[in-house]
C-alpha positions as CSV (number, residue, x, y, z in Angstrom):
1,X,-7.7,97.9,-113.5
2,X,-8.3,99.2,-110.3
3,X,-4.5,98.9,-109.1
4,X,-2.7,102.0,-108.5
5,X,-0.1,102.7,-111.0
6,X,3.2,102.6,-108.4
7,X,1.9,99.1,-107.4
8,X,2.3,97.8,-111.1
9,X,6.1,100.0,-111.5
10,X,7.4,98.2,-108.6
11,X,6.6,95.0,-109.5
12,X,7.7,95.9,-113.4
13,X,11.5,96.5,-111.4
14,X,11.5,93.8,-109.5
15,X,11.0,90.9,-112.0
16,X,14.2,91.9,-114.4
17,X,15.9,92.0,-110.8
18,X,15.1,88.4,-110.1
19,X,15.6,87.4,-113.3
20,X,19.5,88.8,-112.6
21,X,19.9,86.8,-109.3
22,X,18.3,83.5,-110.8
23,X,21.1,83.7,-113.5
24,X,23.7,84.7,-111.1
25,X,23.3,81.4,-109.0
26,X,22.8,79.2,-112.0
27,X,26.6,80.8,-113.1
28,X,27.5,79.9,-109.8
29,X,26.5,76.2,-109.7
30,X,28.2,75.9,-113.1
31,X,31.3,77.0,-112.2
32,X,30.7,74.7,-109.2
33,X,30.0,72.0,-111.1
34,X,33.4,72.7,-113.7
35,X,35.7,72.9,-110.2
36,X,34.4,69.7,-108.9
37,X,35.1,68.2,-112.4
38,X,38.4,69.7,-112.8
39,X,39.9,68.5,-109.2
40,X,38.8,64.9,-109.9
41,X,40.5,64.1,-112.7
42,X,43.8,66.2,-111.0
43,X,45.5,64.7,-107.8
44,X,47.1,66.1,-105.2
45,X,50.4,68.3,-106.8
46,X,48.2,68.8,-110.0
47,X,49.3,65.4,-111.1
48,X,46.7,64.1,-113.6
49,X,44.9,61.1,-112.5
50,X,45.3,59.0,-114.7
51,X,46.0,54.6,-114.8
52,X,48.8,53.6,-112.8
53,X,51.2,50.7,-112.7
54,X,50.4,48.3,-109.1
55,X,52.3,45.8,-108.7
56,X,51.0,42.9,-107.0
57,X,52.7,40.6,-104.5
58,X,51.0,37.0,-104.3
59,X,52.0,35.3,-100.9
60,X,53.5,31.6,-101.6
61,X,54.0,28.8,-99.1
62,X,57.5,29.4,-97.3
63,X,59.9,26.4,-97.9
64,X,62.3,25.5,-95.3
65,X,65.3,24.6,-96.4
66,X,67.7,24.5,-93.6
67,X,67.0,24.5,-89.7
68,X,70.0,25.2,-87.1
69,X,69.6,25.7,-83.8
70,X,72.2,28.9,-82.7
71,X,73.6,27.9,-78.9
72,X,76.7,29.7,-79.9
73,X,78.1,32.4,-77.5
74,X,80.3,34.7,-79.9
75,X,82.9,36.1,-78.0
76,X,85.6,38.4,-80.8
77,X,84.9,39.6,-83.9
78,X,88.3,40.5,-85.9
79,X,88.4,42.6,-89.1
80,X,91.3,41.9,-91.0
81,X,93.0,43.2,-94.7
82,X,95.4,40.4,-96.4
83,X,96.8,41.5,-100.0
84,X,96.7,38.3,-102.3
85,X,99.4,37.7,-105.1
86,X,98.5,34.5,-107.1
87,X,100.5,33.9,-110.0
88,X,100.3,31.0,-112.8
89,X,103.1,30.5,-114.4
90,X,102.6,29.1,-117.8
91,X,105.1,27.4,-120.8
92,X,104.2,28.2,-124.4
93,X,106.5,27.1,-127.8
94,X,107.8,23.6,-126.3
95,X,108.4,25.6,-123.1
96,X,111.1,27.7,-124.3
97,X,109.0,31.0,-123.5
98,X,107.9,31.6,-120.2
99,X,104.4,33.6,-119.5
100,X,102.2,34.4,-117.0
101,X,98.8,35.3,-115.9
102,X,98.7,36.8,-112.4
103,X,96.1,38.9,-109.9
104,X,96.7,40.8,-107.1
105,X,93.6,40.9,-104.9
106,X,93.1,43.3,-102.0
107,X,91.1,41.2,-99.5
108,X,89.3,42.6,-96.5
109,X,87.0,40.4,-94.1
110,X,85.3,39.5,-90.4
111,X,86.4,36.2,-88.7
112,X,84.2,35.4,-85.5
113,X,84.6,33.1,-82.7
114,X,83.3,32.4,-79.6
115,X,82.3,29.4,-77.5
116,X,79.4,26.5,-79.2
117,X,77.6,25.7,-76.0
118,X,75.5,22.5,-77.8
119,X,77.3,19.9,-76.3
120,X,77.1,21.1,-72.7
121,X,75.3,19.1,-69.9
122,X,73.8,19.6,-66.4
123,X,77.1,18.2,-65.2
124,X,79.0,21.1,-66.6
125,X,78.0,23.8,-64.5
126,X,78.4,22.7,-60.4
127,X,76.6,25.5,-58.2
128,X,75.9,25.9,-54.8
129,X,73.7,28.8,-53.9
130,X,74.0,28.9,-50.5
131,X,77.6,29.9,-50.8
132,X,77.0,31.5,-53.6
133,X,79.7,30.1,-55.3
134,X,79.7,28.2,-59.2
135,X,81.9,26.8,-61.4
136,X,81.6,26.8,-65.4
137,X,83.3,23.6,-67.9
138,X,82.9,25.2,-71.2
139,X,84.5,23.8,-74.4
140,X,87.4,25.8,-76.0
141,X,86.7,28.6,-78.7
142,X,86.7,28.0,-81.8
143,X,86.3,30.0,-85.3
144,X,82.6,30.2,-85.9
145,X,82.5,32.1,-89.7
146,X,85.3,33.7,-91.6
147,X,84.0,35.8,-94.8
148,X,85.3,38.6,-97.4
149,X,83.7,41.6,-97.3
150,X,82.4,42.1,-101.0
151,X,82.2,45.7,-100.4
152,X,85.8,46.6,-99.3
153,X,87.4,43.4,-101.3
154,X,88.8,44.5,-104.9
155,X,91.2,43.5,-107.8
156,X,94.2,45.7,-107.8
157,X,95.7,44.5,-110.6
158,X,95.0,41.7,-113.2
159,X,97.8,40.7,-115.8
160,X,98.4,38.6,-118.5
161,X,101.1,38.2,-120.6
162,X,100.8,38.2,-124.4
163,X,101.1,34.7,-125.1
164,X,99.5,33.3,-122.1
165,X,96.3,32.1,-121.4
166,X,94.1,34.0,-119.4
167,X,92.0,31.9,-116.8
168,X,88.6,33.1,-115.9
169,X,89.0,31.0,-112.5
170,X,91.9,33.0,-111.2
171,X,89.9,35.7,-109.1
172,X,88.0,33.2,-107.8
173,X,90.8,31.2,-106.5
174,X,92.7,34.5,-104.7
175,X,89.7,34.8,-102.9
176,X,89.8,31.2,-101.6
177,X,92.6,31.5,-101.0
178,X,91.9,34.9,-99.3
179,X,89.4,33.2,-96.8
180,X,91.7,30.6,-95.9
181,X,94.8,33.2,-95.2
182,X,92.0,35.6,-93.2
183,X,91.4,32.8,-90.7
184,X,94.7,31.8,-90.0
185,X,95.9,35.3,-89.3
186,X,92.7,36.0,-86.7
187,X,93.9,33.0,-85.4
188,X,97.4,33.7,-85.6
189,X,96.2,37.0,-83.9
190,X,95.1,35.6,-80.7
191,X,91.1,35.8,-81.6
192,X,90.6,32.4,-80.1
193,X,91.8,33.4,-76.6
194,X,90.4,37.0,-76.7
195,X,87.0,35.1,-77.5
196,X,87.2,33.2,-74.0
197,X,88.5,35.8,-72.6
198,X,85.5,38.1,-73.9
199,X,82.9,35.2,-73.5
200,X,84.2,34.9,-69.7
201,X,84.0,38.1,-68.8
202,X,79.8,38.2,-70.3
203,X,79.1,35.2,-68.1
204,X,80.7,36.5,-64.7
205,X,78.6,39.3,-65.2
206,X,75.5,37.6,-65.8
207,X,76.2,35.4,-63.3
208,X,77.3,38.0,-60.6
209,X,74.1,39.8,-61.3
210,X,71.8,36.5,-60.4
211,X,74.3,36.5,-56.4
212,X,77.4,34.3,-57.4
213,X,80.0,35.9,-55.8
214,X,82.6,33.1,-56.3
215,X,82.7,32.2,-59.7
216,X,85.3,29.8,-61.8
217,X,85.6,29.3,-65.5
218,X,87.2,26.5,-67.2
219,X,87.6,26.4,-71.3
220,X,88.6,23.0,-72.5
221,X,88.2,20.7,-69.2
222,X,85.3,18.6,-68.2
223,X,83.7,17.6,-65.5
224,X,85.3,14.8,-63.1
225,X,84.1,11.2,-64.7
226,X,83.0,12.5,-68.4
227,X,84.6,13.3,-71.7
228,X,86.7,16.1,-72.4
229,X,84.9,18.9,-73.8
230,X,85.9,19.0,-77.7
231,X,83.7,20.7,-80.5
232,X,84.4,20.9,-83.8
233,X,84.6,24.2,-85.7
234,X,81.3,25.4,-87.3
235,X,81.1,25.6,-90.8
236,X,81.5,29.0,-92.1
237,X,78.2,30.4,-93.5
């Protein structure tokens, strides 16, 4: 061959050299390849990715069951505690042995009122804007709900004696009765005229803020020629 004999040495070093680099990026794109397969089948805080639980949620029609329209200004909200001692007092052995089965229930609860503005007419608000003066017939206040508070209501103590007969009903009686003696101490309380008092004071301000400057409100009288203004307590929720 007529090829000069450094010609053929440089090409005898350079084909183990590209042999080297060839294998170099194939070791490359594998370890490429192992990464790519490694991070998909681990999610993000190397948890493994594996089936999870989904929970679904299918929508069904919404039923109705009771419409009320609120026109109820609430005017006092009172939080109350009442301690409730209910007793039974039971006769075993031909009644020659007196027993009992008792409960002392700590009751808290929340008694609103304010003013039901259903019944009201066009009659019952008489307004002149001119002289900026109006005058309000609202109905009186009366106790709109009245509720324990489950949270803050608890049994203190429960006995029964050893040959009485221990009724299942009695918690659920103190807190009846609990209910009943929270609404008649709001009321006993004043809440009914602190919510006319409260409710009064809201609509002066709404109405001083629309120009009235002269403004009169009446709780529990009616306008000349109709029916005295009387609504009956809501029932409580």
């Amino acid at each position: 061959s007529n090829e000069p004999m450094g010609a053929r040495r440089s090409r005898r070093r350079k084909g183990p050299g590209l042999i080297r680099a060839l294998l170099l990026v194939s070791l490359v794109f594998a370890a490429f390849s192992l990464f790519s397969n490694l991070s998909a089948g681990v999610g993000c805080g190397g948890r493994s990715n594996r089936p999870t639980a989904v929970t679904i949620i299918e929508r069904t029609p919404d039923v109705v069951v009771a419409l009320r329209e609120l026109a109820f200004l609430e005017g006092m909200v009172f939080h109350t505690e009442r301690v409730i001692d209910l007793r039974e007092r039971q006769s075993t052995f031909f009644r020659l042995l007196d027993t009992e089965d008792a409960i002392l229930l700590v009751a808290a609860g929340e008694v609103r009122a304010g003013v039901d503005l259903r019944a009201l007419t066009p009659r019952a608000v008489d307004a002149d804007f001119e002289a900026k003066r109006v005058t309000l017939y609202l109905p009186n206040a009366t106790i709109s709900t009245s509720r324990l508070d489950n949270a803050r209501t608890y049994v203190h103590t429960r006995r029964t004696d050893l040959f009485a007969t221990r009724r299942e009903d009695l918690e659920t009686r103190a807190r009846r009765e609990a209910e009943r003696n929270l609404e008649k101490a709001a009321i006993e309380a004043g809440i009914l005229e602190k919510a006319e008092a409260s409710v009064q004071r809201t609509l002066e301000g709404l109405l001083r803020s629309l120009g009235f400057e002269e403004i009169a409100v009446h709780f529990g009288v009616s306008p000349a020629g109709e029916a005295p203004l009387l609504i009956p307590a809501l029932d409580p929720e």
